[in-house]
N, C-alpha and C positions, 0 to 999 in steps of 0.2 A: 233716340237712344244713341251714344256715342259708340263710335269704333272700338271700343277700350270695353264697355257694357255687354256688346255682343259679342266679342269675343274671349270674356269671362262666362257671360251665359254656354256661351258654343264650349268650352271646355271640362264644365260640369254639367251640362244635360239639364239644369234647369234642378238636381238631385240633390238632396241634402247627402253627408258624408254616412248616413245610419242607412238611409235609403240605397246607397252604392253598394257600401257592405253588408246588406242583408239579400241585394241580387247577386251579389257575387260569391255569399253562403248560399245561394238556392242552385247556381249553376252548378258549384263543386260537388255538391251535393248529387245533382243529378250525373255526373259524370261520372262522381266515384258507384254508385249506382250500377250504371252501365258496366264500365268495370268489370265491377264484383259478379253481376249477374252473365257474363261474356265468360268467365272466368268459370264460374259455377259449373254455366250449360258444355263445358271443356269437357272439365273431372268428369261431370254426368256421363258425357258421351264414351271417352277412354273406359272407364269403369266397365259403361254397358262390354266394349270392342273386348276387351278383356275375358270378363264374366263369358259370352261368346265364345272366343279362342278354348276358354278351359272347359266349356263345356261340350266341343266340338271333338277335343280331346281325349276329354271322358268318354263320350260316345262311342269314340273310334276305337278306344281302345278296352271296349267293355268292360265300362267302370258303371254302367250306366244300363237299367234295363231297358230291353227292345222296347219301342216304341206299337202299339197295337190298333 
């Protein structure tokens, strides 16, 4: 193999250009993934801390019956 051979190999991984860009849709994929779901479990959480606060509020300020 000539100098010029392996270092055309060494530049495309041996991959065809369908095969590069369908790993390179699979990674995006998985990150926007991440993302989304990082994002999600946020709102989730603030929602919860919220919903809490006003019901803490409630309570204290007997909007809310006694607990038995």
């Amino acid at each position: 193999m000539t100098e010029h051979e392996v270092g055309e190999r060494r530049k495309n991984g041996g991959l065809s250009d369908e095969q590069v860009d369908a790993i390179r849709g699979a990674i995006l994929r998985s990150i926007y993934e991440d993302i989304g779901r990082s994002i999600v479990k946020k709102v989730l959480w603030a929602l919860g801390a919220v919903l809490f606060a006003l019901l803490a509020w409630a309570g204290y300020h007997g909007y809310t019956p006694p607990l038995k």
